[in-house]
Biopython code that builds the backbone (N, CA, C, O; Angstrom):
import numpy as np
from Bio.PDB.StructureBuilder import StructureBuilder

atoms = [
    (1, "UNK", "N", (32.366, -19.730, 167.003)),
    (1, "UNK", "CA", (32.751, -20.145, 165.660)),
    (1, "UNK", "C", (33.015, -21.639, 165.690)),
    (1, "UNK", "O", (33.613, -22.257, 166.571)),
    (2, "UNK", "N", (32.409, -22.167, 164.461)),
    (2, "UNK", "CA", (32.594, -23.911, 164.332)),
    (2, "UNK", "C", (34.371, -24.347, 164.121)),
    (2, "UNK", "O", (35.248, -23.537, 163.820)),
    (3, "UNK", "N", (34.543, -25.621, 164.336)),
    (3, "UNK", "CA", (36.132, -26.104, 164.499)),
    (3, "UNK", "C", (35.985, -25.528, 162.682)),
    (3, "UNK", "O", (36.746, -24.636, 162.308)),
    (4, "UNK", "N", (35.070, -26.074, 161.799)),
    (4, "UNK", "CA", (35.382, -25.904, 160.379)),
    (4, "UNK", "C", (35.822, -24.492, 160.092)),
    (4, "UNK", "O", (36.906, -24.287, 159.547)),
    (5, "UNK", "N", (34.991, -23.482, 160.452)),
    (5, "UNK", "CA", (34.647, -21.716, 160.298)),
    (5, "UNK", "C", (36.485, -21.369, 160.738)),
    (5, "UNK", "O", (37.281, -20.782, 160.005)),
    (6, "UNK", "N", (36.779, -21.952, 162.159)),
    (6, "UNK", "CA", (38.582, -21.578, 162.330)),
    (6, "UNK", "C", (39.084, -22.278, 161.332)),
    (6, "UNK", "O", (40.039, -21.660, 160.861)),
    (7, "UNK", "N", (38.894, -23.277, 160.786)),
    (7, "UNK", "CA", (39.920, -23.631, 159.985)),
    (7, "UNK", "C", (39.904, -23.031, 158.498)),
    (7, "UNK", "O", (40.923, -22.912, 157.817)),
    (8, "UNK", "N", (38.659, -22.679, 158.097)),
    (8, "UNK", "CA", (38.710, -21.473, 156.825)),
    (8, "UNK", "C", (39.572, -20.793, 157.442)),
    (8, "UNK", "O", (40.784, -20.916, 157.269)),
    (9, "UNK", "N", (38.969, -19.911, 158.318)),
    (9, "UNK", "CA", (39.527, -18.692, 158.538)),
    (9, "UNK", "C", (41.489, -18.855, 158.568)),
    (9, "UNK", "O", (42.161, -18.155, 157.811)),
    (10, "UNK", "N", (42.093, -19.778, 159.462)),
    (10, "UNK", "CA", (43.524, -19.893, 159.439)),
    (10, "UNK", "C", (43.562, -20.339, 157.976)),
    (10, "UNK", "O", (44.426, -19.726, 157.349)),
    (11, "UNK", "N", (42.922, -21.171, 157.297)),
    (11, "UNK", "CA", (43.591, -21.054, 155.834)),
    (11, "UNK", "C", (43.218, -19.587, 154.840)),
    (11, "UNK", "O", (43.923, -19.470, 153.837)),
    (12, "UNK", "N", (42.646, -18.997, 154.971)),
    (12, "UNK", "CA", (42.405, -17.662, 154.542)),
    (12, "UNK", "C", (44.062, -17.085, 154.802)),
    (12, "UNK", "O", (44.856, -16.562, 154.019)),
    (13, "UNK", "N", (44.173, -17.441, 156.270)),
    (13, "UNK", "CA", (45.329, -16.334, 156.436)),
    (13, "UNK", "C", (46.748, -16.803, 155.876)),
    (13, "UNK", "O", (47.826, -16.212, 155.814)),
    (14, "UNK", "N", (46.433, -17.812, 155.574)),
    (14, "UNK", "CA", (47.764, -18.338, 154.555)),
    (14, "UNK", "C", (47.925, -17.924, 152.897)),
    (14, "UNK", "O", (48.984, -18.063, 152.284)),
    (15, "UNK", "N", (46.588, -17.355, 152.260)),
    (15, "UNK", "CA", (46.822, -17.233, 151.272)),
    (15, "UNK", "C", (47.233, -15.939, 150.906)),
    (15, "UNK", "O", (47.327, -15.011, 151.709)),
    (16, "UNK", "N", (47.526, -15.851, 149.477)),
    (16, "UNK", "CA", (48.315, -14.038, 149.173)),
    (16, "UNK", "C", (47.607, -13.377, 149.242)),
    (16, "UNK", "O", (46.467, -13.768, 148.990)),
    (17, "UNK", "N", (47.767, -12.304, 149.531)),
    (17, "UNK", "CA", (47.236, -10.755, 149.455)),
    (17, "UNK", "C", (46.091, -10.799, 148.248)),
    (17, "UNK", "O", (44.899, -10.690, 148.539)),
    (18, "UNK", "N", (46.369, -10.904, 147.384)),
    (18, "UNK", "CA", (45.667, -10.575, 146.284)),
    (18, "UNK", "C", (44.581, -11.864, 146.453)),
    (18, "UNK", "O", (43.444, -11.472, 146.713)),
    (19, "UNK", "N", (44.733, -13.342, 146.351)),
    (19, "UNK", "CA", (43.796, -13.971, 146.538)),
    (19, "UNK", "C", (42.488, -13.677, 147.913)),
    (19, "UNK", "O", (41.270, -13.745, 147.746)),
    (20, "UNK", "N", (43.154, -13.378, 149.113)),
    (20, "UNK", "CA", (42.483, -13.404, 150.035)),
    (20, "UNK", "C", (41.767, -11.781, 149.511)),
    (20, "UNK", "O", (40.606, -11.664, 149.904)),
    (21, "UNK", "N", (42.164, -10.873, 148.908)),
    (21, "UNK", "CA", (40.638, -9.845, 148.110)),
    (21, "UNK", "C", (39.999, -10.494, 147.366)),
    (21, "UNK", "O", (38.787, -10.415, 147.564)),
    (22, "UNK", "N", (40.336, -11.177, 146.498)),
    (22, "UNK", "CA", (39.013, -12.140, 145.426)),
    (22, "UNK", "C", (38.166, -12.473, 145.890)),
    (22, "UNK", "O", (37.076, -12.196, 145.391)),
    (23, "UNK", "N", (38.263, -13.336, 147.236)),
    (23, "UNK", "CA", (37.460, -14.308, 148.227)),
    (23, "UNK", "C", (36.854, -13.385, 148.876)),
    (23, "UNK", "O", (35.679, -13.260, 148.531)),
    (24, "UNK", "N", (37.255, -12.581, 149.810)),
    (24, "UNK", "CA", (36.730, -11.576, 150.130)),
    (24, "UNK", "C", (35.541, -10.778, 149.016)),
    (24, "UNK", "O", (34.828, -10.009, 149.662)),
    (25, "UNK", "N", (35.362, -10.793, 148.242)),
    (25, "UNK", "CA", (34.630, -9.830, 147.373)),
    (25, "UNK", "C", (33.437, -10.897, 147.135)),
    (25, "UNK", "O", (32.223, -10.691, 147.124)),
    (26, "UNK", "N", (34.490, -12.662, 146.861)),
    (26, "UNK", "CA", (32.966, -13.314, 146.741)),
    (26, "UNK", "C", (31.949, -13.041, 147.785)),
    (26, "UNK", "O", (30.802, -12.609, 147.665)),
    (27, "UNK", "N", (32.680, -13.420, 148.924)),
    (27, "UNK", "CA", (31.613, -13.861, 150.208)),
    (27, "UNK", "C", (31.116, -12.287, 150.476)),
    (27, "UNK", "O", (29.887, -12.253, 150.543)),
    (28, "UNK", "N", (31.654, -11.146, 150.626)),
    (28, "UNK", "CA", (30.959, -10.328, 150.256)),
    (28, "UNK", "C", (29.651, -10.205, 149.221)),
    (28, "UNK", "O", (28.701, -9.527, 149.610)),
    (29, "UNK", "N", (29.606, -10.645, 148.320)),
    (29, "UNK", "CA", (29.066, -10.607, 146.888)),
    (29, "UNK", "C", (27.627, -11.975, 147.726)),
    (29, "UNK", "O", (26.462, -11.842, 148.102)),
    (30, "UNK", "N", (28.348, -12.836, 147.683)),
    (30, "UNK", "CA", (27.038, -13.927, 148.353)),
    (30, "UNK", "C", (26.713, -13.450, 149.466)),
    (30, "UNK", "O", (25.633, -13.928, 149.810)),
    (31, "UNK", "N", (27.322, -12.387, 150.564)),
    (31, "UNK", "CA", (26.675, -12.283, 151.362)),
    (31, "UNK", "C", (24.813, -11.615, 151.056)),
    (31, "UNK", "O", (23.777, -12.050, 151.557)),
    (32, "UNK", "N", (24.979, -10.547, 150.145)),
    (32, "UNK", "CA", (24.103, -10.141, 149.938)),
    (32, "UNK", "C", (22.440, -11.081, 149.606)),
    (32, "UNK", "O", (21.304, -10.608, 149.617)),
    (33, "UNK", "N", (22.923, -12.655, 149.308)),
    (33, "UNK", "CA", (21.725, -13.270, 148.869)),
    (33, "UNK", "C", (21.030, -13.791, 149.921)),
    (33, "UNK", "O", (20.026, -14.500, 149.978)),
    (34, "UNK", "N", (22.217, -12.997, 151.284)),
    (34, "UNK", "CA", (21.785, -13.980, 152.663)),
    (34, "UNK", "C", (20.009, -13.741, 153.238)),
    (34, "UNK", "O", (19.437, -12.835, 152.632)),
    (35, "UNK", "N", (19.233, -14.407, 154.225)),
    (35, "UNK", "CA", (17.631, -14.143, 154.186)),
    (35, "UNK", "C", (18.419, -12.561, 155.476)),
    (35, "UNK", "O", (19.480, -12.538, 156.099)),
    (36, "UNK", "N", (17.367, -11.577, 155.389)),
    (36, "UNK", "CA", (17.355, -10.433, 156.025)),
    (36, "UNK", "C", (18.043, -11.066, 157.686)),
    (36, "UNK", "O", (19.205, -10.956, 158.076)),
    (37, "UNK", "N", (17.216, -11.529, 158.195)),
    (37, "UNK", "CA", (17.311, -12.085, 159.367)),
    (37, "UNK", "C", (19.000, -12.585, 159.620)),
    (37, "UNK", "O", (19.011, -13.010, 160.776)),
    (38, "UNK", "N", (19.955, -12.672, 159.225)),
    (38, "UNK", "CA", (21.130, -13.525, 159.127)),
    (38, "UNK", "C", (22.109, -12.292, 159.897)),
    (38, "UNK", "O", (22.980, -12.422, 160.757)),
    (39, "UNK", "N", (21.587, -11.069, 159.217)),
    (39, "UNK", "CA", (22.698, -9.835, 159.526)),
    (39, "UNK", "C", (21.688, -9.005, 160.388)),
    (39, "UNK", "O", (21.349, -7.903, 159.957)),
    (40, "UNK", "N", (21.242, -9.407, 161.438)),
    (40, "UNK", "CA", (20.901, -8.615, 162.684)),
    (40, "UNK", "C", (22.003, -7.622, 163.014)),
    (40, "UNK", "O", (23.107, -7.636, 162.469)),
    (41, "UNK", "N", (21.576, -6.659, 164.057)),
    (41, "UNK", "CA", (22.302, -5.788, 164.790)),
    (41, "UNK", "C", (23.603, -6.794, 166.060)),
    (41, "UNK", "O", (24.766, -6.675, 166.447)),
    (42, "UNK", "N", (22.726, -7.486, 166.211)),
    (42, "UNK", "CA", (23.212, -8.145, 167.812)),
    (42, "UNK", "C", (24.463, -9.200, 167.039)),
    (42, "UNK", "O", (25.621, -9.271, 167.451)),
    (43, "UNK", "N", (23.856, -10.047, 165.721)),
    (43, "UNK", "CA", (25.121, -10.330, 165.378)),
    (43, "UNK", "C", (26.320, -10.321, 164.566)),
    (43, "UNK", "O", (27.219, -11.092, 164.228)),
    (44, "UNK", "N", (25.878, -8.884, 164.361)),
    (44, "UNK", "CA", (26.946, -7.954, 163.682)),
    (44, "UNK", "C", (27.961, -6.973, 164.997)),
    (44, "UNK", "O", (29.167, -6.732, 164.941)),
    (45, "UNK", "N", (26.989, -6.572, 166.084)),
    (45, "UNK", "CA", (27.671, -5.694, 167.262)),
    (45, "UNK", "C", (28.870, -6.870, 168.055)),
    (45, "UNK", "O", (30.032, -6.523, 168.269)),
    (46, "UNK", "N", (28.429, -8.028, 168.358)),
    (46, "UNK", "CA", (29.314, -8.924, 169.173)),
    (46, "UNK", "C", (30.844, -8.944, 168.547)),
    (46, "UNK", "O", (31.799, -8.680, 169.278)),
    (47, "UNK", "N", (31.050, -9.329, 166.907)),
    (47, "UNK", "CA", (31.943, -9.471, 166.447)),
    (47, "UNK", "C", (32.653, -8.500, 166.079)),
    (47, "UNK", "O", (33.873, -8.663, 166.112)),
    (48, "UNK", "N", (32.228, -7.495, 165.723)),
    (48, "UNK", "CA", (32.619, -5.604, 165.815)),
    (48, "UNK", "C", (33.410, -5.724, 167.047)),
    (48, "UNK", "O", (34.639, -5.787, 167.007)),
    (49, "UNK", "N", (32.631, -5.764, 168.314)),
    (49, "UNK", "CA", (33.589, -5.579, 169.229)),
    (49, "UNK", "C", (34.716, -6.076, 169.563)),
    (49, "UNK", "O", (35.660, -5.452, 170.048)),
    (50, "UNK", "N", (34.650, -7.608, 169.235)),
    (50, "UNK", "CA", (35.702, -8.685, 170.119)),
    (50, "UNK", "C", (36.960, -7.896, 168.781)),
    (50, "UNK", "O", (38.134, -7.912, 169.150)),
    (51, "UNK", "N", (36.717, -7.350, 167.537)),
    (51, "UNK", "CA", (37.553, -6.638, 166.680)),
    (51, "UNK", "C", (38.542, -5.405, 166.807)),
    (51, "UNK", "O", (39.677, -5.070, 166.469)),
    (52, "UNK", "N", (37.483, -4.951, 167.466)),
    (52, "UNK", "CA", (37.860, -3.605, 167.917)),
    (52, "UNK", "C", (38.731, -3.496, 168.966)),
    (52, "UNK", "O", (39.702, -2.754, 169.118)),
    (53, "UNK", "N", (38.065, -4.662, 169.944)),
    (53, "UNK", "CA", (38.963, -4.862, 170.777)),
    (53, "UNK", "C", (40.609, -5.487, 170.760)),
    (53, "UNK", "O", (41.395, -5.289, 171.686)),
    (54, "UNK", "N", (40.811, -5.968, 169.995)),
    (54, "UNK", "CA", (42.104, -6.958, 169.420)),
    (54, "UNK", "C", (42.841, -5.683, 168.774)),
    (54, "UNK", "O", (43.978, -5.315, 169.069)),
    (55, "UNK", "N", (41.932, -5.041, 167.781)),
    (55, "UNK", "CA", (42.856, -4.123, 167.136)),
    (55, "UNK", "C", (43.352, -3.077, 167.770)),
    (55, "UNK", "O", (44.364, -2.580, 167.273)),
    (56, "UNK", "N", (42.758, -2.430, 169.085)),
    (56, "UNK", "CA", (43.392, -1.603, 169.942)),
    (56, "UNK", "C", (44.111, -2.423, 171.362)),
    (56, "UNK", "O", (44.296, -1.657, 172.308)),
    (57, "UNK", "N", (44.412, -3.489, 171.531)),
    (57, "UNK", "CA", (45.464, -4.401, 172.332)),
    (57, "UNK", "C", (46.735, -4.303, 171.425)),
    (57, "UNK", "O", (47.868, -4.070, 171.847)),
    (58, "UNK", "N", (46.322, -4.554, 169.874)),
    (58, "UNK", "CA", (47.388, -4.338, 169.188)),
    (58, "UNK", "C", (48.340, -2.922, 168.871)),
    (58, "UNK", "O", (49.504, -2.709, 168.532)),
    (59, "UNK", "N", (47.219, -2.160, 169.166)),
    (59, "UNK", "CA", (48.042, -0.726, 168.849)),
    (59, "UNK", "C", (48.420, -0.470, 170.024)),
    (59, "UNK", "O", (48.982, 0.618, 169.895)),
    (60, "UNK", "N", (48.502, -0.859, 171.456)),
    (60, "UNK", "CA", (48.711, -0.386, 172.888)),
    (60, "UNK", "C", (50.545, -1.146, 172.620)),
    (60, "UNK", "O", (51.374, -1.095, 173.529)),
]
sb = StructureBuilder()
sb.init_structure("model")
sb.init_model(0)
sb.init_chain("A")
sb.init_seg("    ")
for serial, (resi, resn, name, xyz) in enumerate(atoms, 1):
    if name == "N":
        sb.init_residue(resn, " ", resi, " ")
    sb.init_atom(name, np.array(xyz, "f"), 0.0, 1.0, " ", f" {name:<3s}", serial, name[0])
structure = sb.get_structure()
């Protein structure tokens, strides 16, 4: 991830509940105009995991 991409992302996590669903729904919403090629398997599986993985460190 780019220095810019962390710094969305930590400002994402500053905003309210309710804003951070709006945003969420956009980039959802634009994701769809993305070219086919963008949402492969391989780089959708990498980030799934490193997820999956965090979220069960967290539940241990």
């Amino acid at each position: 991830m780019s220095e810019t991409a962390a710094k969305l992302q930590a400002m994402f996590e500053t905003l309210p509940e309710d804003e951070q669903h709006e945003l969420l729904i956009l980039l959802l919403q634009r994701s769809g105009q993305l070219p086919a090629t963008a949402l492969t398997d391989a780089a959708l599986t990498g980030p799934a995991d490193k997820l999956f993985q965090e979220l069960d460190a967290e539940g241990s």
